[in-house]
C-alpha positions in Angstrom: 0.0 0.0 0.0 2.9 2.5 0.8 5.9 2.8 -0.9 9.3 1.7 0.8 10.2 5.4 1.1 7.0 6.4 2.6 7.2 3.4 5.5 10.6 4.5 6.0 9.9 8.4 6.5 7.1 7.5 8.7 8.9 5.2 11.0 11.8 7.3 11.7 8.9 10.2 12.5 7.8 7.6 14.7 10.6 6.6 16.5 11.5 10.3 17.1 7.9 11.1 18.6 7.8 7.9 21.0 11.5 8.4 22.2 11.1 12.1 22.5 7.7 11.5 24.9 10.0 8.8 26.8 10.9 11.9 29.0 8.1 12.8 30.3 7.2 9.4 30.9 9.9 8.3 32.9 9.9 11.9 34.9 6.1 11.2 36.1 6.8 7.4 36.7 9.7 8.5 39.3 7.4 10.3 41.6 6.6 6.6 42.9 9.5 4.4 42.0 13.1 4.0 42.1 14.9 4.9 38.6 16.7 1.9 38.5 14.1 -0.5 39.7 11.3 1.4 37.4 13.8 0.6 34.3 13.8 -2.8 35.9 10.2 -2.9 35.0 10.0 -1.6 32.1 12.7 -3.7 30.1 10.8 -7.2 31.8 7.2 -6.3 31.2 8.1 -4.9 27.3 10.3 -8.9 27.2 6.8 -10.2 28.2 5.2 -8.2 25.8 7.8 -9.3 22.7 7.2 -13.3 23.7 3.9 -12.9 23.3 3.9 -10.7 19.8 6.8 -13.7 18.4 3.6 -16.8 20.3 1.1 -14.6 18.2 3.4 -14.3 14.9 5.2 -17.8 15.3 8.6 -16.1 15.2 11.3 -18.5 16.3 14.2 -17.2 18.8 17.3 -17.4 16.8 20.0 -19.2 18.8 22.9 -19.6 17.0 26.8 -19.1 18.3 26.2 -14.9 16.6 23.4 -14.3 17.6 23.2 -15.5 21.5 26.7 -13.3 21.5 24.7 -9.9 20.1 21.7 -10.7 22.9 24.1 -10.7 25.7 26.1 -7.5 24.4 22.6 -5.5 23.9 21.5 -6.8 27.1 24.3 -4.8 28.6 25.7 -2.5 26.6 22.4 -0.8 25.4 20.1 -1.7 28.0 21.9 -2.1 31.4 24.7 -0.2 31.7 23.5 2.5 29.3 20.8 3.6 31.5 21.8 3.1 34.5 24.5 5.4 33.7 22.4 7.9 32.6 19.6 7.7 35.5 22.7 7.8 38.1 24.0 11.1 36.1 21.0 12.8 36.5 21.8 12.5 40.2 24.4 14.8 39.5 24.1 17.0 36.5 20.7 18.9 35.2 19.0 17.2 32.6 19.7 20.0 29.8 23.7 19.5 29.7 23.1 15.5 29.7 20.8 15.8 27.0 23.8 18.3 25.1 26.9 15.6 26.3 24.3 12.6 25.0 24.0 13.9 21.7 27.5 13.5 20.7 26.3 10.5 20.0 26.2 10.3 16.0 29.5 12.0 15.9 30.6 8.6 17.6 28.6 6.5 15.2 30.5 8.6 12.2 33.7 7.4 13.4 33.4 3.6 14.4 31.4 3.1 11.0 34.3 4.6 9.3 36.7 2.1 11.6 34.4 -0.6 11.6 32.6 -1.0 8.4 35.0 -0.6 5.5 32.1 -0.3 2.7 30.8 2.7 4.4 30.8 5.8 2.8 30.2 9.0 5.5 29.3 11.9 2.9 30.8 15.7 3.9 26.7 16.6 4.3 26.1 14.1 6.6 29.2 15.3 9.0 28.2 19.2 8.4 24.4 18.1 8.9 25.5 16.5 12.8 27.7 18.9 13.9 24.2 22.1 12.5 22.2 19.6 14.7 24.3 19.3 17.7 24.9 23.6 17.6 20.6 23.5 17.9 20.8 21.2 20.8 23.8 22.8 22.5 21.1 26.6 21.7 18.2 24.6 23.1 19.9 23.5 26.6 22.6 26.6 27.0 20.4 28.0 29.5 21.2 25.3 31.9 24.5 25.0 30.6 26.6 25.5 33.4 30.1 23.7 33.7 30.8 23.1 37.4 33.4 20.7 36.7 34.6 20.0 40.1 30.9 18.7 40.9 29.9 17.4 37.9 32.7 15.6 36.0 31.4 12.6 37.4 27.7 12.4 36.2 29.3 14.3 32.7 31.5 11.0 32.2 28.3 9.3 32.8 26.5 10.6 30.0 29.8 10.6 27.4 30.1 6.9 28.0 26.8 6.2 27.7 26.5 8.1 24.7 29.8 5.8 23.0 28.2 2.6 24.2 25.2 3.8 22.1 27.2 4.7 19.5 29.2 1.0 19.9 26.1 -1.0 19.9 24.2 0.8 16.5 27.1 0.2 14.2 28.0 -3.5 15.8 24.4 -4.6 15.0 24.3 -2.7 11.7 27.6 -4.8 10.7 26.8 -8.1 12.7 23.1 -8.3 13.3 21.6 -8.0 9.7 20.2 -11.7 10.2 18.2 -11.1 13.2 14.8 -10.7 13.3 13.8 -7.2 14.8 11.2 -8.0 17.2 12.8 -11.5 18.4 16.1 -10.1 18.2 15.0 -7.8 21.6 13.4 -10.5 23.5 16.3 -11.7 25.7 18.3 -8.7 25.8 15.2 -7.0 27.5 14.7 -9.7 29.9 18.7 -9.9 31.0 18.3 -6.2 31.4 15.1 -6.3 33.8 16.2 -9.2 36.0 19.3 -7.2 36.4 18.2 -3.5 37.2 15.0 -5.1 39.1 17.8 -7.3 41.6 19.9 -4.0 41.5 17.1 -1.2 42.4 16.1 -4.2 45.5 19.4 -4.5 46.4 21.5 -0.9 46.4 17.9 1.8 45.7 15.6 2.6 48.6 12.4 1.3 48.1 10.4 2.7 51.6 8.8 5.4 49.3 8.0 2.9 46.5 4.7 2.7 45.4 2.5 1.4 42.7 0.0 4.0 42.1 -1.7 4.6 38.6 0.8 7.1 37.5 3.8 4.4 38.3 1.6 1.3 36.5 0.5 3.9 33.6 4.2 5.0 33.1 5.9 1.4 33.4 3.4 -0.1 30.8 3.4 2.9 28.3 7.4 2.9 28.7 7.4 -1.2 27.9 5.2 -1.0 25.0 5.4 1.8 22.8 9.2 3.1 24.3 10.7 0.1 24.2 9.1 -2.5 21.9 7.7 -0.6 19.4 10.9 2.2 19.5 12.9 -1.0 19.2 11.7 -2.9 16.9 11.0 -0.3 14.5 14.5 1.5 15.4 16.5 -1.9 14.2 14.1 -2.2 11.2 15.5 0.7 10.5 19.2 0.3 10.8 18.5 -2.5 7.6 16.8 0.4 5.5 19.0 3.2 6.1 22.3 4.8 6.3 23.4 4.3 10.6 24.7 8.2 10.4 21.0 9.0 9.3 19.3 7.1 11.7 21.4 8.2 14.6 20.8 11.8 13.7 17.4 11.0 15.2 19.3 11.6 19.0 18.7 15.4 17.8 14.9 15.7 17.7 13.5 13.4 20.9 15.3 16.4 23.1 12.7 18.3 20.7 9.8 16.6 21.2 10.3 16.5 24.6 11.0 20.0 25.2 7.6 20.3 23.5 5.9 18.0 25.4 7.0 19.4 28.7 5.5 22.8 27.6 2.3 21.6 26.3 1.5 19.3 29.2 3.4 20.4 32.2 3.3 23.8 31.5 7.4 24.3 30.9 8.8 27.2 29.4 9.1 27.5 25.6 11.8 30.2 24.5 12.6 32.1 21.2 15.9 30.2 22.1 14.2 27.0 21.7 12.4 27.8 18.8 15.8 28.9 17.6 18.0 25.7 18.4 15.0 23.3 17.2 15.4 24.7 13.7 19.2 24.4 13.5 18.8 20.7 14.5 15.5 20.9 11.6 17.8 22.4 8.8 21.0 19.9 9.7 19.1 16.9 9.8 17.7 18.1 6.1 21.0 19.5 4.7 21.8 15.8 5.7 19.1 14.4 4.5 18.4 15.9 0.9 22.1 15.6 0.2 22.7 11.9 0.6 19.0 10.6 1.2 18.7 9.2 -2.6 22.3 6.9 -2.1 21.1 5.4 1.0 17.1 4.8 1.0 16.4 3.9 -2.7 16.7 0.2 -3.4 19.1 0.7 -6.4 21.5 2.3 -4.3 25.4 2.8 -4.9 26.7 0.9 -1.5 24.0 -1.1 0.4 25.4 -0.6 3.3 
């Protein structure tokens, strides 16, 4: 019914949208529980919810040598120690200069696809198109851009390697994880990473003040499903359609989105400078886009990468 160009275009303006409303999510949810025990919950309910979309579908767990490596690296390396590096910087650092040190991310993806996947080809648009995007976020967060190093070099780190393990884990399953099947191949990673944050958040969070009230049970669930399974799924459906540089360029607009969220439904400010730094991010990503778009997405393209 739609062409391959038009489900691509509308699942990357999905992914953005459900990532970028992820914030506000998780910022309501922590008013009853524990990060690291709500991400706990999240990653094992959205595991139960994959095993029961692969029961429905009949799609078969792949468990060859490859592919039980890849589930135990995303396990930790996107799920795990990802996030809890970034809930544990927040601790530390205000959310606008994580979101800024996080969105180096695609300038790391540039430079281990160039490393890591000879075939690549990482056009001068793309580059100038990351570093126009990353100038909006740094305009959308400089408010709250303010470099106490002595008390937050800690939670800073935090972010950066969080950021490269991000960065690590796109290109590795963009080179090695062609095979897998997108909504299987999230199944057991998801459920290493719950068991593990849940026996963490028990063992090291304090859970006195716990409770599951509607807004925790409404913010878990909506997290599992449509920020994790369906972001997911649809984000390493993705990574076999399109360029990696493209499809990391994506770590520009959920600060966006949420920005925009936060003013629409929690009453946040929304500044000129916003405005302002949201269309930088706008006109990179499209610079990007319209220059190297048509050697990545069409199906006769030059390098099928």
């Amino acid at each position: 019914m739609f062409s391959e160009n038009i489900k691509i275009t509308l699942a990357y303006i999905l992914i953005c949208l459900l990532w970028g409303s992820t914030w506000l999510a998780i910022r309501l949810g922590l008013d009853s529980l524990t990060p690291v025990f709500s991400a706990g919950l999240r990653f094992s309910l959205a595991s139960l919810f994959v095993f029961a979309i692969m029961k429905i579908k009949k799609i078969q767990l792949q468990t060859d040598s490859l592919s039980m490596k890849l589930y135990f690296i995303l396990g930790f390396f996107s799920f795990v120690i990802p996030f809890g590096l970034v809930y544990w910087s927040e601790l530390f650092i205000p959310s606008g200069l994580a979101s800024i040190i996080f969105a180096v991310m695609p300038f790391f993806v540039i430079l281990f696809s160039v490393v890591a996947i000879k075939e690549q080809t990482i056009l001068p648009a793309q580059v100038f198109g990351v570093i126009l995007g990353f100038v909006g976020i740094v305009v959308i967060f400089s408010e709250d851009l303010f470099l106490d190093f002595s008390h937050y070099f800690w939670g800073m780190g935090a972010v950066l390697l969080s950021s490269i393990m991000q960065a690590g884990i796109a290109v590795t399953m963009k080179k090695y994880g062609r095979h897998l099947n997108p909504l299987s191949m999230n199944f057991l990673p998801l459920l290493l990473a719950g068991i593990t944050m849940i026996a963490f958040g028990i063992l090291y969070e304090d859970q006195s003040s716990s409770k599951f009230d509607m807004k925790a049970i409404l913010s878990v669930g909506y997290l599992a499903f449509f920020g994790t399974v369906l972001t997911f799924t649809t984000y390493y459906w993705l990574m076999k359609k399109i360029n990696i540089v493209l499809l990391s360029i994506s770590t520009f607009i959920t600060p966006i989105i949420a920005v925009i969220l936060g003013w629409a439904i929690l009453g946040e400010k929304f500044t000129s400078q916003i405005l302002a730094g949201s269309s930088l991010v706008l006109v990179g990503i499209l610079f990007a886009n319209f220059s190297a778009l048509k050697n990545y997405i069409k199906p006769k393209q030059r390098i099928n990468d």
